[in-house]
C-alpha positions as CSV (number, residue, x, y, z in Angstrom):
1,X,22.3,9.8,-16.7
2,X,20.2,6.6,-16.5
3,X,16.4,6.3,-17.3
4,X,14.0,4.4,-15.7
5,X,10.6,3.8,-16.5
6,X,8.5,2.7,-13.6
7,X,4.5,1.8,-13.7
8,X,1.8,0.0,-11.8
9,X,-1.7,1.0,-10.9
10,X,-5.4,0.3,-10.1
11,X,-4.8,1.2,-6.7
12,X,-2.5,3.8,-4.3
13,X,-1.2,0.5,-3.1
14,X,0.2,-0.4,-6.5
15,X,1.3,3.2,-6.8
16,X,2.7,4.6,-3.7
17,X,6.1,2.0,-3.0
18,X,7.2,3.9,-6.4
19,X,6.4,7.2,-5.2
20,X,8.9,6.2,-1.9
21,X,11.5,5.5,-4.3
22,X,11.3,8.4,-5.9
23,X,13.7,10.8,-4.0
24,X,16.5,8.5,-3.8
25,X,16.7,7.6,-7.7
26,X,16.3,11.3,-7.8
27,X,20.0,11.7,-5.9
28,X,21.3,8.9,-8.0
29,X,20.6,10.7,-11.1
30,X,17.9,8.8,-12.5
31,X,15.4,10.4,-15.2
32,X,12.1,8.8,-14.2
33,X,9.3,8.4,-16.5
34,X,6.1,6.2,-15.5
35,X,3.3,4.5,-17.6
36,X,0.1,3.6,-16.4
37,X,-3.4,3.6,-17.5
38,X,-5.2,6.5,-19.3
39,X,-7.4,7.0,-16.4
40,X,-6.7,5.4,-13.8
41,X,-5.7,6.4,-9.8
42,X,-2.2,6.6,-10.8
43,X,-2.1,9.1,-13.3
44,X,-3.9,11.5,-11.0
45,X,-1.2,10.6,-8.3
46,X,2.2,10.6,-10.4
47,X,0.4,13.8,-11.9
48,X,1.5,15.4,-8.4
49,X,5.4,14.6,-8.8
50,X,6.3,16.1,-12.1
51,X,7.5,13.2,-13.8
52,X,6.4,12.4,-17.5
53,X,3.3,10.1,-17.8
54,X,1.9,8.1,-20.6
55,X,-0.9,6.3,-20.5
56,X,-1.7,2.8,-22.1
57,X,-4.7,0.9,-22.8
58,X,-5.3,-1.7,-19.8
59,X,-7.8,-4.9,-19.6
60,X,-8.6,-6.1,-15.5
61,X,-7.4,-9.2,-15.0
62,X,-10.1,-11.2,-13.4
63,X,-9.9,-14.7,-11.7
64,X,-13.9,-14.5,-12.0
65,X,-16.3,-15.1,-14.9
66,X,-17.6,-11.5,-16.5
67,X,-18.9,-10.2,-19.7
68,X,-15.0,-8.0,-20.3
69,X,-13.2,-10.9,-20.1
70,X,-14.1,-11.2,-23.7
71,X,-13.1,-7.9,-24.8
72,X,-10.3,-7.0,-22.5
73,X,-7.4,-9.5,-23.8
74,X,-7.9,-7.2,-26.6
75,X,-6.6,-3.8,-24.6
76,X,-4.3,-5.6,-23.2
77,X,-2.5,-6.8,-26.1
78,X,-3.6,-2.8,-27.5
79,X,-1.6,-1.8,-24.1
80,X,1.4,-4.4,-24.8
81,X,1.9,-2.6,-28.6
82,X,1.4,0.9,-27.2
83,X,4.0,0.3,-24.4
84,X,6.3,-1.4,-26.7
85,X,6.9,1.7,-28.6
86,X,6.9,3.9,-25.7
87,X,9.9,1.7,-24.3
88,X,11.7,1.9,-27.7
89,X,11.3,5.3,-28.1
90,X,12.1,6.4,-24.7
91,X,15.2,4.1,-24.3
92,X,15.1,3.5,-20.7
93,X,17.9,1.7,-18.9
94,X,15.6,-0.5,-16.8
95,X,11.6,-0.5,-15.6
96,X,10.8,-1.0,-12.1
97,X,7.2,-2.5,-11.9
98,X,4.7,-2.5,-8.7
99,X,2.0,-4.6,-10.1
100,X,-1.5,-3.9,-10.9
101,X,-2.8,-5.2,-14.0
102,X,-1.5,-2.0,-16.0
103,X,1.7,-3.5,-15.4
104,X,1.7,-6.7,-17.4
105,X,1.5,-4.8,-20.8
106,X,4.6,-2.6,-19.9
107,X,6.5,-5.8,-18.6
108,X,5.9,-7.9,-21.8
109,X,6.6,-5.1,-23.7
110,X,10.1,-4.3,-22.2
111,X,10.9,-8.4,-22.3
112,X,10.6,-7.6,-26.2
113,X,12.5,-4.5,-26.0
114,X,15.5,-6.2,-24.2
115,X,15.2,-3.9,-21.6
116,X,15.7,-5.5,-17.8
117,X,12.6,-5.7,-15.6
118,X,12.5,-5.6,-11.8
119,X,9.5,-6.2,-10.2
120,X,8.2,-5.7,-6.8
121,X,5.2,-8.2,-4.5
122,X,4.2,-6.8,-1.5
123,X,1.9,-9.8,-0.5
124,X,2.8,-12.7,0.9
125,X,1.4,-14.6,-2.3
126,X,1.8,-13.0,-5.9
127,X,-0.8,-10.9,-7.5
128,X,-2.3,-12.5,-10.4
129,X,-1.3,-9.8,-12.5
130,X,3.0,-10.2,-11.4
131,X,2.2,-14.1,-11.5
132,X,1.5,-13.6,-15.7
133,X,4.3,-11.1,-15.2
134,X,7.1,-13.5,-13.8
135,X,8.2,-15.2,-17.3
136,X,9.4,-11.9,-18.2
137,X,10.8,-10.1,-15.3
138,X,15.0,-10.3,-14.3
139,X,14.3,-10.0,-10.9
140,X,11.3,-10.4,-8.1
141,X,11.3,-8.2,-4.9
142,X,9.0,-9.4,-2.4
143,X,8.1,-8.0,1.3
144,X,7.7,-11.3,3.3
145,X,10.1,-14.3,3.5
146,X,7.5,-16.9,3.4
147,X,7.1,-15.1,-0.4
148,X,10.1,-16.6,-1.7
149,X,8.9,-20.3,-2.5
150,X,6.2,-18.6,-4.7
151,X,8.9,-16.8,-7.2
152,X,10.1,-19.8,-9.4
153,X,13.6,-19.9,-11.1
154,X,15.9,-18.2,-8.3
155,X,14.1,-14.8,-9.3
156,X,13.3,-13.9,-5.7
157,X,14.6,-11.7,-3.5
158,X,13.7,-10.3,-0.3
159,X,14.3,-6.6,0.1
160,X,10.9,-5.4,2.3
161,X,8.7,-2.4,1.0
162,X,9.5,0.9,-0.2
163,X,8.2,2.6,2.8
164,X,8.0,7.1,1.8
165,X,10.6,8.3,4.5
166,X,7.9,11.6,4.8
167,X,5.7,9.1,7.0
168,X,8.5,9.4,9.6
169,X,8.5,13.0,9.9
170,X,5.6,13.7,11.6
171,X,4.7,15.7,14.4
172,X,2.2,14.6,17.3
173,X,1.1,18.0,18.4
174,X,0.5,19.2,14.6
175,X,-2.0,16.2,14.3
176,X,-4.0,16.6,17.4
177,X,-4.4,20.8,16.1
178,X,-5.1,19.2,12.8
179,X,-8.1,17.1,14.3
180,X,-8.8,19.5,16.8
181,X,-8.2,17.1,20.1
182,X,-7.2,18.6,23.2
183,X,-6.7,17.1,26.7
184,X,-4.6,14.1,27.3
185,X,-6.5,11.0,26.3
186,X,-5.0,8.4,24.0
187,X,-5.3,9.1,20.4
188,X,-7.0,6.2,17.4
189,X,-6.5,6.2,14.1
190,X,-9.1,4.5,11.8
191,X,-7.9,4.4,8.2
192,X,-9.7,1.6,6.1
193,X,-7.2,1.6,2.9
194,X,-7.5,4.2,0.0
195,X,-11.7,3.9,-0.4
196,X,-12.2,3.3,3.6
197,X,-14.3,0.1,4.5
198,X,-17.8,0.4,5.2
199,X,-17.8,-2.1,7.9
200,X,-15.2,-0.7,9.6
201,X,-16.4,2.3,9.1
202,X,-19.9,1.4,10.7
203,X,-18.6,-0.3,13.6
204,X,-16.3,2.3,14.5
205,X,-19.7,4.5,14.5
206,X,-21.5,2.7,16.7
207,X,-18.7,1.9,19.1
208,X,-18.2,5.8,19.5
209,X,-20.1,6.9,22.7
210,X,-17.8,4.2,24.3
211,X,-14.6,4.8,22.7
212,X,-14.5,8.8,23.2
213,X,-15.1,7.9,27.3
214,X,-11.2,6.7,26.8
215,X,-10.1,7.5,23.7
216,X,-10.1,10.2,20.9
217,X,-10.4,9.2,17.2
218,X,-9.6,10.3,13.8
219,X,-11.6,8.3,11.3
220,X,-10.2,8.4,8.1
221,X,-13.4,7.1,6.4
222,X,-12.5,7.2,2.3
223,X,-14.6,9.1,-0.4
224,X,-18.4,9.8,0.2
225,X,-18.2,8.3,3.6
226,X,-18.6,11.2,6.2
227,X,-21.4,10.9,8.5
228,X,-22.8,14.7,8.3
229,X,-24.5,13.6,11.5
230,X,-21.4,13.7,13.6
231,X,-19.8,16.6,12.4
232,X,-18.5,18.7,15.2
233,X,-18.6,15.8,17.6
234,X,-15.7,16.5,20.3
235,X,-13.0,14.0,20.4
236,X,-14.2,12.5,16.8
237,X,-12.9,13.8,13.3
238,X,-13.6,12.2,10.2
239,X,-11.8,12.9,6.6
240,X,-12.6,11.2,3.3
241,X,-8.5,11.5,2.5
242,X,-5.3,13.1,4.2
243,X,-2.4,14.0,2.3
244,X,0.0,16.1,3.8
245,X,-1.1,15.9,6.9
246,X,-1.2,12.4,7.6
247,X,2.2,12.4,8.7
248,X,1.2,14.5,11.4
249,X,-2.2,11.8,12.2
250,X,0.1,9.2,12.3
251,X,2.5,10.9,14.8
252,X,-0.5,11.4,17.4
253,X,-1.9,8.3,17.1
254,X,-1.4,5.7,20.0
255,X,-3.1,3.0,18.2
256,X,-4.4,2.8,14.8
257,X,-7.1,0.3,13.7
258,X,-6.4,-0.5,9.4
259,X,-7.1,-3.2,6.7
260,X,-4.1,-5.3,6.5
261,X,-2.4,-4.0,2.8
262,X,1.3,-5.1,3.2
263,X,1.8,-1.3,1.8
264,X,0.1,-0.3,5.4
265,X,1.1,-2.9,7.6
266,X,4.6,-1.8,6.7
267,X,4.4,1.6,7.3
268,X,2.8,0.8,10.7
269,X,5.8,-1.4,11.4
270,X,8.3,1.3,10.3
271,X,6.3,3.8,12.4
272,X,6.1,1.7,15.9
273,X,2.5,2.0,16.3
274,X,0.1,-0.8,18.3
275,X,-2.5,-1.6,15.6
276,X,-5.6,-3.8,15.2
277,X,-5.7,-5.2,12.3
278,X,-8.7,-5.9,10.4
279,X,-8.2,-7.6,7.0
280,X,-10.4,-8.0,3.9
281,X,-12.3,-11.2,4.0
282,X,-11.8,-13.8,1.2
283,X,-15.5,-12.9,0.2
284,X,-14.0,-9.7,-1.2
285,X,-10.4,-10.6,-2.1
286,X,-8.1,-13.4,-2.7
287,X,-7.2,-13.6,1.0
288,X,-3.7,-11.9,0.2
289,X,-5.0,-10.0,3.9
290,X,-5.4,-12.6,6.1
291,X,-1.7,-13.6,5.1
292,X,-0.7,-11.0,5.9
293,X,-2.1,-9.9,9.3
294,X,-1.6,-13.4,10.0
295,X,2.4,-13.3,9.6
296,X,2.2,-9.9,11.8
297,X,0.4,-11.8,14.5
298,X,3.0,-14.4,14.5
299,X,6.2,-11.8,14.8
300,X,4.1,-10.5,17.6
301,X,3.5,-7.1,15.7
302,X,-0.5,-7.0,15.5
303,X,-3.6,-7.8,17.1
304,X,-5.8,-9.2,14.2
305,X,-9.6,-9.6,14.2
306,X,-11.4,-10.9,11.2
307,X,-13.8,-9.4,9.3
308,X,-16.5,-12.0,10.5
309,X,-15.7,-11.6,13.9
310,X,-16.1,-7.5,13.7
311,X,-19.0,-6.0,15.6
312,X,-19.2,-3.2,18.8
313,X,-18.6,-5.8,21.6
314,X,-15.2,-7.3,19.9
315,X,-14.0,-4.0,18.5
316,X,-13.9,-2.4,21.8
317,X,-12.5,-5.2,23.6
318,X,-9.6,-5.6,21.0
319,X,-9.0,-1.9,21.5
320,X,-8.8,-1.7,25.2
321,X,-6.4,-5.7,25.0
322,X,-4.2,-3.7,22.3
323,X,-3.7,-0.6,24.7
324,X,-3.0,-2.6,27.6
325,X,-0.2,-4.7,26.0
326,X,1.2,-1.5,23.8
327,X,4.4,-1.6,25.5
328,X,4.9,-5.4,24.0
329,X,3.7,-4.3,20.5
330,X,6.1,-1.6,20.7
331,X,9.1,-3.9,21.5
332,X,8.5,-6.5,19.0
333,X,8.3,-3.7,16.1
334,X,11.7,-2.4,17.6
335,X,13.4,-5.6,17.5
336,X,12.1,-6.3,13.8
337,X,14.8,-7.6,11.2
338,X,12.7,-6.0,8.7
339,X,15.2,-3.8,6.5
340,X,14.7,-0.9,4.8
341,X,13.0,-2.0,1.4
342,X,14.1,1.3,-0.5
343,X,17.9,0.7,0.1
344,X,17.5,-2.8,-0.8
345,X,15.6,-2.2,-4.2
346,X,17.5,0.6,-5.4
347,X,20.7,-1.4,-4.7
348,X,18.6,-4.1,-7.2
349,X,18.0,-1.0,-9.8
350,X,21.5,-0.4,-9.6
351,X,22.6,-3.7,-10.2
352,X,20.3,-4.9,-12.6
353,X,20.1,-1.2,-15.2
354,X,21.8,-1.6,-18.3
């Protein structure tokens, strides 16, 4: 049997791709182990599969002046010599790395331990954390093919996104039971990444009266962020976080209205479903977004309205332009070369483990 040690974290988004390839390393015989930060969001999530977890000291990596940047080289290079003997001890054949600051320290250290690295970049332009990475890495798996001019030294290859084959599964009429919609009016789904998006969220809100004349939404809203005040509103149900269900959601949904994560874009893709994409504005992020929706408006796949452009009177009209061209969406998404990124990586883990 071979052993694999996988790790990335800070968010679901650095977490979840390793999750989808799970199963299949699974049928392959792979022993999987993961390391990610003491606690961070990925310990609580891998702590759902049953795999073995250690946890590392970790420093942020920040492209902005702040009072840790003094004192967090020091966990970092703390989470490089705990990883190191992790990897030595637990002799793993290869690590398979989604990014997320945690990651860096587990990369070095198995570039010291002779141990092959595959990484994986699911924006269009690298991470800070898998740029520092790069050096020490065998390979580079990235989602987009504008990505592979970034990856220096023919380390770049394009395999997609590990997209979780449960996604697919879903059923239509267990979602609307789930939120509780009856009648035959088109289904929304607002999900605003893994901590929801308060100006999303707020728009949505105030767009409501209008939007449940045609529509009926389910407004995944992230942590602390139900409205108690429109609770019980017919056609409208909110959720901090789905799990199993969301399958289901996703299945009744006839549009969906998202942040533009290549981890979410991708599984909209896979899924076939009309979105409106609204990315995270470069006052918030490093833009990695707006590439993103921006490549998915070019392959005809998304409808994409900035951040600064969002309030009620552009929100609705996107909604009711997306529903009125979904049959075009639809038939771009079908005819997408996009292939299927957990085939492609596990053929890289294959090829690359010891």
């Amino acid at each position: 049997m071979k052993k694999i040690i996988m790790t990335g974290g800070g968010s679901a988004g650095h977490v979840t791709p390793n999750i989808a390839l799970f199963p299949e390393l699974k049928r392959l015989g792979y022993t999987i182990e993961y390391i990610g930060s003491k606690n961070g969001i990925e310990k609580e999530i891998i702590g759902r599969e049953n795999i073995k977890y250690f946890g590392i000291s970790s420093g942020k990596l920040r492209r902005y002046i702040d009072i840790k940047n003094i004192s967090d080289p020091f966990k970092v290079v703390k989470g490089v010599m705990e990883a190191f003997l992790i990897i030595r001890k637990e002799k793993p054949d290869i690590v398979f790395s989604k990014g997320g600051f945690v990651s860096v320290p587990v990369v070095i250290a198995a570039y010291m331990n002779r141990v092959p690295v595959i990484a994986h970049e699911s924006d269009i332009t690298p991470g800070l954390a898998n740029r520092i990475s790069m050096p020490y890495c065998t390979k580079i798996c990235v989602t987009f093919p504008e990505s592979l001019i970034e990856i220096p030294g023919n380390k770049g290859v394009l395999t997609g996104t590990p997209i979780r084959k449960d996604i697919l599964r879903g059923s239509a009429e267990k979602g609307r039971e789930f939120c509780g919609f009856e009648g035959g009016k088109p289904c929304i789904l607002v999900i605003g990444g893994s901590l929801g998006s308060k100006v999303i969220n707020d728009n949505v809100r105030e767009c409501l009266p209008q939007l449940l004349e045609k529509y009926c939404v389910a407004h995944i809203c992230g942590k602390g962020n139900v409205e108690a005040s429109l609770e019980g509103l017919k056609g409208y149900k909110q959720f901090e976080y789905v799990s199993g269900e969301l399958r289901d959601i996703f299945a009744a949904a006839d549009m969906v209205i998202s942040r533009a994560g290549a981890n979410a874009i991708f599984e909209l893709l896979a899924l076939k479903k009309p979105n409106l994409l609204i990315p995270l504005s470069k006052k918030s992020s490093r833009g990695d977004q707006i590439l993103n929706a921006e490549s998915f408006r070019r392959s005809g796949y998304s409808l994409v309205l900035e951040e600064e452009a969002l309030n009620k009177d552009s929100l609705l009209t996107g909604l009711d332009e997306l529903y009125a061209e979904k049959d075009r969406f639809i038939a771009k998404m079908e005819s997408s070369p996009v292939k299927d990124g957990v085939e492609e990586i596990i053929k890289m883990i294959g090829i690359y483990s010891k």
